[in-house]
PADREN-940620 format. One line per field, with one value per residue (C-alpha): x, y, z; chain; residue number from 1. Coordinates in steps of 0.02 Angstrom, whole numbers. Layout:
BEGIN
c1 <- X	...
c2 <- Y	...
c3 <- Z	...
chain <- A	...
n <- NUM	...
! end
This chain:
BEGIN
c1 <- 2747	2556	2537	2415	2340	2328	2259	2343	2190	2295	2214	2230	2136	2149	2060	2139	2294	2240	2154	2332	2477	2384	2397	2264	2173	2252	2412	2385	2345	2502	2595	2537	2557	2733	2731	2752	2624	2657	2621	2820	2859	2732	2813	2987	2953	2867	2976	3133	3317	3477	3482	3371	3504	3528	3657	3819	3894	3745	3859	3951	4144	4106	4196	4360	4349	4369	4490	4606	4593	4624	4768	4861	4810	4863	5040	5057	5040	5027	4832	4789	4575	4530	4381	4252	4223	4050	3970	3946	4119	4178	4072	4135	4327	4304	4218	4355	4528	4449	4375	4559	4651	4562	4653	4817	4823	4951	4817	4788	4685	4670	4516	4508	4516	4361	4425	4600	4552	4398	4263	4339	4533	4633	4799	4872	4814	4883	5022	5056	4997	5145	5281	5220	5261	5066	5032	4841	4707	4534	4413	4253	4091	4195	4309	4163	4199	4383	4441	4578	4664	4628	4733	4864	4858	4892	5036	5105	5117	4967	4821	4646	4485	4343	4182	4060	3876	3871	3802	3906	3954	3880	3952	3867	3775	3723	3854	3930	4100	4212	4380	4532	4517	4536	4365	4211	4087	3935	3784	3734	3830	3706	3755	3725	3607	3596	3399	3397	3500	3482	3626	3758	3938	3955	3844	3942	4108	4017	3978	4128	4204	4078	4150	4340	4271	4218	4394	4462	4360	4327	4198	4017	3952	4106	4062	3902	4030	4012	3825	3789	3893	3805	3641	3711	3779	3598	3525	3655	3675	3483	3451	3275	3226	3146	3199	3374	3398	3259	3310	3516	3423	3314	3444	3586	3472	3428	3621	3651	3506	3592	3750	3856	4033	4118	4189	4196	4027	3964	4047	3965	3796	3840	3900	3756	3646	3565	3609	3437	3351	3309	3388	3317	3338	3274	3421	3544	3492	3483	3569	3746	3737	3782	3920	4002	3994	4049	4236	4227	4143	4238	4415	4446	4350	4499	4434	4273	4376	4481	4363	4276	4462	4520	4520	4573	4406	4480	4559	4360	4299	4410	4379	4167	4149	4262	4143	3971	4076	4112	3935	3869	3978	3913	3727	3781	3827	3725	3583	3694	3714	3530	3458	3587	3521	3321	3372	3466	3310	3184	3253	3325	3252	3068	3046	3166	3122	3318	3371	3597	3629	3808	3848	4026	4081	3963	4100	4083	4055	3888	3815	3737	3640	3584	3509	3426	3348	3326	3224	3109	3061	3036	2990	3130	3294	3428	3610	3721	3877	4018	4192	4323	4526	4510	4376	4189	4111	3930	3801	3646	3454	3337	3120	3059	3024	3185	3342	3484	3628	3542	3537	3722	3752	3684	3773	3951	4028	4010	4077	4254	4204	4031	3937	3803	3663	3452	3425	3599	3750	3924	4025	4152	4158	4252	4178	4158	4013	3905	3788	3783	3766	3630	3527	3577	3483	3325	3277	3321	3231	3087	2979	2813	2713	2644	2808	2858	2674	2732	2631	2579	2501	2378	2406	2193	2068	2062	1953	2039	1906	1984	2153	2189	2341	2352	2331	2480	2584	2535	2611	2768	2795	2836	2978	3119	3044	3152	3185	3077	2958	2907	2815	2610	2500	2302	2181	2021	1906	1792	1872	1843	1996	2021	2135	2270	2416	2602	2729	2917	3059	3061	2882	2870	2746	2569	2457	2285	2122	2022	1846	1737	1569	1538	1579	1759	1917	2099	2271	2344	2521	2599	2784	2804	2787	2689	2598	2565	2483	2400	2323	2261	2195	2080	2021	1949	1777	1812	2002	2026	2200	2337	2407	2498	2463	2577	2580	2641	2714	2754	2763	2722	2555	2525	2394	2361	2439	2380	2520	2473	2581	2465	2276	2151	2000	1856	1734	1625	1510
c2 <- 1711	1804	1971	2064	2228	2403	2555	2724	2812	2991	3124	3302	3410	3312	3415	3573	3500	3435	3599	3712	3605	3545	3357	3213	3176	2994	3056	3218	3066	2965	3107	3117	2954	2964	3096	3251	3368	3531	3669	3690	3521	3468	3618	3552	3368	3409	3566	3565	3556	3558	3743	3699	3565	3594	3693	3598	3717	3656	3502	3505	3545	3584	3745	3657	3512	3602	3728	3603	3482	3651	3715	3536	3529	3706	3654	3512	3401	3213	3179	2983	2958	2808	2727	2577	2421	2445	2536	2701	2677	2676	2817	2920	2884	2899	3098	3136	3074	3127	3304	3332	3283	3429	3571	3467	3391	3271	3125	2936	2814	2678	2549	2412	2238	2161	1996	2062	2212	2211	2379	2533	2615	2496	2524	2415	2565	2701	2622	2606	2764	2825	2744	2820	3020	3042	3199	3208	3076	3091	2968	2942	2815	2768	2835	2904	2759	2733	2813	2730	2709	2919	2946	2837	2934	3107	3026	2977	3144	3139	3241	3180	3241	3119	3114	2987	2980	2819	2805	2941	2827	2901	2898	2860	3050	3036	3144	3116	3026	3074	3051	3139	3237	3417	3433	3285	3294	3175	3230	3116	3222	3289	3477	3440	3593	3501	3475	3276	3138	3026	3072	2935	2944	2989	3159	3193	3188	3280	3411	3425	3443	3588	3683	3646	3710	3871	3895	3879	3980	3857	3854	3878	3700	3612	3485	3439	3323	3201	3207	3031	2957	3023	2971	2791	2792	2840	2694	2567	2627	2612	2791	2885	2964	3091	3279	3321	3146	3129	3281	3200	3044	3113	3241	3103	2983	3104	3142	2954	2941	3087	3008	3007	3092	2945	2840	2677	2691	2709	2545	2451	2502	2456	2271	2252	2295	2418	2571	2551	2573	2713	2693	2684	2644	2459	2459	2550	2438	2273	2263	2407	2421	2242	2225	2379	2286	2123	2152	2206	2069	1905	2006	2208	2352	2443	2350	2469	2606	2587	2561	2737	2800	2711	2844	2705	2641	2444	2451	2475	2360	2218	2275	2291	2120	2053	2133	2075	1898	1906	1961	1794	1716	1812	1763	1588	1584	1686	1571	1413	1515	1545	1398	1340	1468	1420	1259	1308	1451	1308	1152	1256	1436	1448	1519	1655	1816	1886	1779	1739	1598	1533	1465	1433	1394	1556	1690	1834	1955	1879	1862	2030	1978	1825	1909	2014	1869	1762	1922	1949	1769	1773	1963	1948	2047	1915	1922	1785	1766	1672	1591	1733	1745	1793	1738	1768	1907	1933	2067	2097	2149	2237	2259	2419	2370	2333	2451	2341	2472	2497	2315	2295	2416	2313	2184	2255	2125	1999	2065	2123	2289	2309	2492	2531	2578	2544	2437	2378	2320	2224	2151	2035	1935	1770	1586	1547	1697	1644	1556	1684	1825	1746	1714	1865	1966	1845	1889	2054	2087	2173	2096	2005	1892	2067	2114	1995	1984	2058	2232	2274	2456	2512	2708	2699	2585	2646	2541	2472	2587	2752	2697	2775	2833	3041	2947	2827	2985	3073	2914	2914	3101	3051	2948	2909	2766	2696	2672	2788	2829	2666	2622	2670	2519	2500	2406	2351	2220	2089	2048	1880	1820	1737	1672	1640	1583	1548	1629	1660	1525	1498	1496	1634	1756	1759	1826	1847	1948	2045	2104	2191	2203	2353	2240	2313	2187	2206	2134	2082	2001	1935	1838	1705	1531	1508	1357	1357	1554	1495	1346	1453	1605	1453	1414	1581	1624	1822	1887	2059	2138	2232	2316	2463	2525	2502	2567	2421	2468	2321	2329	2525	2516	2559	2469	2503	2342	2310	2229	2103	2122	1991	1931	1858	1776	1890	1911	2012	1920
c3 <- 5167	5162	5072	5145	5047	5129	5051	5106	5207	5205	5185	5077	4969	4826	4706	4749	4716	4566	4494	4561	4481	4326	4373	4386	4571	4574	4537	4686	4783	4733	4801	4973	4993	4967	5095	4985	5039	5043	4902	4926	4902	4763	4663	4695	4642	4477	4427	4492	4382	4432	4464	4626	4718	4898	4925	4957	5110	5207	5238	5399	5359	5164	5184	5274	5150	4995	5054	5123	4987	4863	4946	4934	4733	4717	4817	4714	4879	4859	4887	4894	4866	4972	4914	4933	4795	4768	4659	4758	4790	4635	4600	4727	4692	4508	4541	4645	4546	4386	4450	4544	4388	4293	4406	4387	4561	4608	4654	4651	4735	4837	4822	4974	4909	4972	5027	5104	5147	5201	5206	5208	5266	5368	5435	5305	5175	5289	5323	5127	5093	5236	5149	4980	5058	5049	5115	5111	5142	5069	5080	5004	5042	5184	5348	5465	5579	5531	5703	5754	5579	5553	5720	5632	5505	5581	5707	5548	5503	5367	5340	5319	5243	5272	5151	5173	5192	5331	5490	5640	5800	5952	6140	6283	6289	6113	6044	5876	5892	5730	5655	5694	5529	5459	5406	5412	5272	5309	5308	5460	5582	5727	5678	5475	5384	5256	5207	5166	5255	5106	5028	4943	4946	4780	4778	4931	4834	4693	4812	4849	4668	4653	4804	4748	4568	4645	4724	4574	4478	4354	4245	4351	4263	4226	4387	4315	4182	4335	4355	4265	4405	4537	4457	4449	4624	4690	4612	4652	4845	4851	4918	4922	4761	4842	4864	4753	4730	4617	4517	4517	4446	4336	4244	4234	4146	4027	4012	3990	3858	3755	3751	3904	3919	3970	3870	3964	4020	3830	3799	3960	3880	3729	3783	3872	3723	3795	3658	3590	3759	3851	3998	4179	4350	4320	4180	4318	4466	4389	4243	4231	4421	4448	4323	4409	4565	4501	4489	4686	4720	4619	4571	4608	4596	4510	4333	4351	4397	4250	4132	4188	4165	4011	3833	3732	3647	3650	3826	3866	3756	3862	4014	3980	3909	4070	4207	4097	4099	4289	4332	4242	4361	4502	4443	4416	4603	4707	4651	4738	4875	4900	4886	5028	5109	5100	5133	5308	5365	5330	5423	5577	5560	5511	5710	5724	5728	5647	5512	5537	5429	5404	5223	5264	5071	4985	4935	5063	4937	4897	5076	5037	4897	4987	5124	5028	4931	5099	5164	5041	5036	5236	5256	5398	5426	5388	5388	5304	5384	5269	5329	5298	5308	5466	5564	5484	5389	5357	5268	5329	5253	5356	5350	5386	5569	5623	5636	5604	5610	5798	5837	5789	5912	6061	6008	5978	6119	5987	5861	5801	5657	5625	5474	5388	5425	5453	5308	5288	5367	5386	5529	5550	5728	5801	5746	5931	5963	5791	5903	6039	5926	5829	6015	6081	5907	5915	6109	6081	5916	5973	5815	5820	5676	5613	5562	5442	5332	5167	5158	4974	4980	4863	4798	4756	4706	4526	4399	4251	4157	4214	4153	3964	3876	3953	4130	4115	4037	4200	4288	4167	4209	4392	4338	4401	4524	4640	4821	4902	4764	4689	4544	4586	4621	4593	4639	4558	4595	4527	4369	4241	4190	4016	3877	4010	3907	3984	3887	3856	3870	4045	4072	4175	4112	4108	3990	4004	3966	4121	4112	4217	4244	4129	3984	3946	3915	3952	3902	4054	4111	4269	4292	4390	4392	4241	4254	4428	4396	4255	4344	4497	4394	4269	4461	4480	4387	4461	4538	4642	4565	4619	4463	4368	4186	4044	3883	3777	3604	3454	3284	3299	3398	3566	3684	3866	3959	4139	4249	4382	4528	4653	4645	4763	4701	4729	4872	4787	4652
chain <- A	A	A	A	A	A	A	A	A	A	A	A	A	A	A	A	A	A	A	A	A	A	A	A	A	A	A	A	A	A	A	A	A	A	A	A	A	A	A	A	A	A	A	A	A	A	A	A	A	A	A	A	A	A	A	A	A	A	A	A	A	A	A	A	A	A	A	A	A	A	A	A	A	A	A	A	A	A	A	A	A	A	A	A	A	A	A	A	A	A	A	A	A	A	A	A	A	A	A	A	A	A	A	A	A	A	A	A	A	A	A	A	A	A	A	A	A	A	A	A	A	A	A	A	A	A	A	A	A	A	A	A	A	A	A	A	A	A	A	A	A	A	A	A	A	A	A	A	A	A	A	A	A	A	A	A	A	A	A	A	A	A	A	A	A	A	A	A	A	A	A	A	A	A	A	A	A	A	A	A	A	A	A	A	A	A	A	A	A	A	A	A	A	A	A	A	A	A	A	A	A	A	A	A	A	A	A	A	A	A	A	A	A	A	A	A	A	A	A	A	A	A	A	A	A	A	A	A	A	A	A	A	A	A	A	A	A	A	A	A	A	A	A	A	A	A	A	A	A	A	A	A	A	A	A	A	A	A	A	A	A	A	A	A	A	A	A	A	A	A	A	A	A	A	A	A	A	A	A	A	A	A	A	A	A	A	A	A	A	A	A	A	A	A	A	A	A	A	A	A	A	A	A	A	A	A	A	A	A	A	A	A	A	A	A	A	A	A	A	A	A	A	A	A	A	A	A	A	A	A	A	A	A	A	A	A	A	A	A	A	A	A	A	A	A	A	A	A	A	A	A	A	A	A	A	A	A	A	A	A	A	A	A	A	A	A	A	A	A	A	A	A	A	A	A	A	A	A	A	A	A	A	A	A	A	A	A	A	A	A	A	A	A	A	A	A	A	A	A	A	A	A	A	A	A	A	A	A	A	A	A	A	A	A	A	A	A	A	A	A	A	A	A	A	A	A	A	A	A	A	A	A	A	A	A	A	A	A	A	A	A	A	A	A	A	A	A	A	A	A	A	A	A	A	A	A	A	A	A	A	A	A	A	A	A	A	A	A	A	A	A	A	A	A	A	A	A	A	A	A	A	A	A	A	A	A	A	A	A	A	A	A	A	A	A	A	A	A	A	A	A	A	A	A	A	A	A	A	A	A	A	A	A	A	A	A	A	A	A	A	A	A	A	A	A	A	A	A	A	A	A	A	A	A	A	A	A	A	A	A	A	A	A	A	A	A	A	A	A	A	A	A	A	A	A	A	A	A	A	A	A	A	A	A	A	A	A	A	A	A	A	A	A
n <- 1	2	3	4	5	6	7	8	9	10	11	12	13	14	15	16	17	18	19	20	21	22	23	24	25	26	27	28	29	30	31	32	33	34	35	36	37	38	39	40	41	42	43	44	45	46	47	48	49	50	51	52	53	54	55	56	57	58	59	60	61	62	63	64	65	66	67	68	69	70	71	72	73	74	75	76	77	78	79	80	81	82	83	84	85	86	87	88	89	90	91	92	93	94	95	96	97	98	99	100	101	102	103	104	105	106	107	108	109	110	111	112	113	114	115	116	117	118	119	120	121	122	123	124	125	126	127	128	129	130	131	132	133	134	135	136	137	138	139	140	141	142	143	144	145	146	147	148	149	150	151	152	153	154	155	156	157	158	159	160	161	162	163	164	165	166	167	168	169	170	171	172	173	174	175	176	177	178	179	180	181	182	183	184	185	186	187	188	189	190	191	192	193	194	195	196	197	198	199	200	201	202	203	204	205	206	207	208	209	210	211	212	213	214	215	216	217	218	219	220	221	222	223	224	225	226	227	228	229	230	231	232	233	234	235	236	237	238	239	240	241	242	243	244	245	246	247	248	249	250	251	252	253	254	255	256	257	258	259	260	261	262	263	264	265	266	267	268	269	270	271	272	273	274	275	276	277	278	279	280	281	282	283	284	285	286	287	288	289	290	291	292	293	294	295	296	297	298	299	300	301	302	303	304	305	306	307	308	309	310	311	312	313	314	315	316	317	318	319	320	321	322	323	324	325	326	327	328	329	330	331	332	333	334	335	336	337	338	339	340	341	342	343	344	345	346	347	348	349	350	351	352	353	354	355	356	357	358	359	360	361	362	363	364	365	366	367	368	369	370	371	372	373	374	375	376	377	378	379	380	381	382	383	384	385	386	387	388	389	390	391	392	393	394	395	396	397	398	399	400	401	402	403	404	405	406	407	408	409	410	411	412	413	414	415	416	417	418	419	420	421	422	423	424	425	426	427	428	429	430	431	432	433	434	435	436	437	438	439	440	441	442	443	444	445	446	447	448	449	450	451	452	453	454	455	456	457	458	459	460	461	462	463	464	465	466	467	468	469	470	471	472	473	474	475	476	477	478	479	480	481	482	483	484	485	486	487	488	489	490	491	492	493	494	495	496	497	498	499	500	501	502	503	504	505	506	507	508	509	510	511	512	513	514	515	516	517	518	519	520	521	522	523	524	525	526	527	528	529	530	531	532	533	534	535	536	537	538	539	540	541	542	543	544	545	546	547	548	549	550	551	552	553	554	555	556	557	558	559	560	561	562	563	564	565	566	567	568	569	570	571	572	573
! end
């Protein structure tokens, strides 16, 4: 796959911006090129707290949410949270049974089993949930699309409250098709106030808690107990971190770092060695994220849920060394499953435009994390598709250039249940229309060969001799990065490279000296393959860099560190 650099050409008053909010050029520049550009919106990125959240009645149905799911907590009404098995899921359930529990509702939950029960409420649930003299249904990170099983529901004699944050169906007019429900609170809907789309299921149940709060006049701060969660299920669920969400991921890492309120989620971070880190969204994404979704994905989401729950200090011990356990697992087999997969796109593959790739033996619940591999190694959208109890399930990965929830759409005659959204998606469909769905997405893809060249953009072409310590603290200050607003990348050319040495126990880092022309001399890594890096750069008398600044600290010093994310050998001598 070719990389191919680009260097954002838009355009502001740089300096101004600079000179009013107290900030560097480069880092006025970084934030135009992540589209904030307004005097408003500068203001609101580098100052804003939790007192400046959007206001939670600009969700559609906020108002008829809370009352309805007050009045049945008030009336001691049986309320049954139906939730998802991934980590926004468990997020969002968690928020809700906990923050009903406080006003002394009568309330469990139900989480899906992945495998049985596929994505979501199924009549299965409502039927159980029926027989159990539940009275109201609330759902969260799921049920926007659940029509049919909410119109059960109600026949049945139940009540339903739907919060979820997916994708609204549309008929043929391009009006929103909803659930039978009392009160729909997704911030997709067509006649949604709210100011940001890019809102997970989990702030939407927290949102929710607030509102409920405020009916009972609780105390005005007593929801923000369940801001860490939120925080975590804006990582996992790989929404924007732009707008509020920054500020939700910003304040619960710093609640996190001071010691979080939850008991189970102290433990997790401690079993994964991470007390004597300060913790991230690298450590959130890659690292807690994925334990919380491992018991979803190999057993039942419930052991996350219950270790969120559990107040008995070894109850969470158990249950935190059991999800790090099953996420080795997980590891252990998602790389099997894609190097099936590279194996299948490169003998059969290499000249489709949509990536569907059956691996009939993966587990389903990986397919997910395979495409998202297979597509960043092809810069292609790809869904895996795996043999299920019923017929086949898959999970796709989408580029930028392709709408996959869209494409899904079109091609809803071969499938049986299809979510999600632009970048994501699941579906189920028959074995016998594999091959027909998988032609019928590849002549209907709309993509050409500029679509799937891996674009690396460069924030400005900053020489390495700009960079000092007050400049990467300006960087640091824009943290959280994430989705949305990722890490700031430089660029700086003709540079000697020297010393390369391959380090670490794999062999997978790279470190090096750069100079430049003006006789300075940098420390300088890059991971990959080691030897194959090292061999290339010792090729190169001069290399033009794409990079971001560290600030490296061992044994109590600090020296400016100069990451190497890719390299071309220079053209300019």
């Amino acid at each position: 796959m070719m990389n191919k650099w680009f260097v954002h050409a838009k355009r502001a008053d740089f300096q101004r911006i600079s000179e009013k909010f107290g900030i560097d050029p480069v880092v006025s520049r970084i934030l135009r090129n992540r589209d904030i550009t307004s005097d408003e919106e500068i203001d609101y990125f580098l100052n804003a707290g939790i007192d400046d959240l959007y206001d939670e009645m600009l969700m559609p149905d906020m108002e008829k949410a809370a009352k309805a799911v007050y009045d049945a907590a008030v009336s001691g009404r049986h309320i049954r949270i139906v939730g998802d098995y991934d980590i926004d899921g468990v997020c969002s359930t968690y928020i809700l049974l906990e923050g009903l529990k406080r006003i002394g509702a009568n309330v469990d939950c139900c989480i899906p089993d992945r495998i049985n029960d596929g994505y979501g409420i199924n009549m299965n649930i409502v039927n159980k949930a029926h027989t159990d003299a539940v009275e109201l249904i609330l759902t969260c990170d799921n049920g926007i699309a659940a029509l049919d099983e909410l119109k059960a529901a109600n026949e049945l004699g139940m009540r339903v409250v739907v919060t979820d944050h997916h994708n609204v169906r549309k008929n043929e007019t391009g009006d929103d098709i909803l659930p039978e429900a009392l009160a729909v609170v997704d911030v997709k809907r067509q006649e949604s106030k709210y100011p940001s789309e890019e809102c997970c299921g989990a702030v939407t149940a927290w949102k929710l808690i607030k509102r409920v709060y405020a009916l009972c006049e609780r105390r005005s701060d007593e929801w923000l107990d369940f801001l860490e969660f939120a925080a975590i299920a804006t990582v996992g669920d790989i929404m924007k971190l732009t707008g509020e969400n920054r500020v939700i991921v910003k304040e619960g890492l710093k609640q996190i770092n001071e010691g979080s309120h939850n008991l189970g989620l102290r433990t997790l971070i401690e079993e994964l060695e991470l007390t004597e880190k300060t913790i991230d969204t690298y450590h959130i994404g890659f690292i807690i994220g994925p334990c919380i979704n491992a018991g979803g994905r190999l057993e039942t989401a419930e052991s996350a849920l219950k270790l969120f729950t559990s107040t008995d200090r070894s109850e969470a011990e158990l249950i935190a060394g059991h999800l790090r356990l099953l996420n080795a697992e997980r590891k252990a087999m998602t790389e099997a499953g894609t190097k099936e997969g590279i194996s299948i796109v490169e003998s059969t593959m290499m000249e489709d435009s949509v990536l569907v790739v059956y691996i009939e033996d993966l587990h389903e619940s990986l397919a997910g994390i395979v495409a998202g591999r297979l597509k960043e190694r092809y810069c292609k959208p790809c869904i895996v598709i795996t043999k299920g109890h019923e017929g086949l399930k898959g999970s796709g990965r989408s580029i930028e250039s392709y709408d996959m929830f869209s494409a899904l759409c079109e091609a809803e005659d071969f499938l049986t249940k299809y979510g999600g959204h632009k970048m994501a998606a699941g579906l189920s469909l028959k074995e016998e229309n594999l091959n027909r769905f998988r032609e019928f997405l590849n002549s209907h893809s709309g993509l050409n060969e500029k679509d799937f060249i891996k674009k690396l953009w460069i924030d400005d072409p900053t020489p390495l001799s700009y960079v000092n310590m007050s400049f990467i603290a300006q960087l640091d200050s824009l943290k959280p990065y994430g989705q949305g607003f990722e890490r700031p990348q430089f660029a700086c050319r003709n540079l000697r490279p020297s010393n390369i040495k391959v380090l670490g126990k794999a062999g997978n880092v790279v470190r090096f000296r750069l100079s430049d022309l003006s006789g300075g001399s940098y420390d300088a890594l890059m991971f990959g393959d080691g030897e194959a890096e090292a061999a290339k750069l010792r090729a190169f008398e001069r290399i033009d860099i794409l990079y971001t600044p560290q600030i490296n600290e061992f044994a109590g010093r600090k020296n400016i560190q100069i990451d190497v994310i890719d390299y071309n050998s220079s053209s300019k001598t």
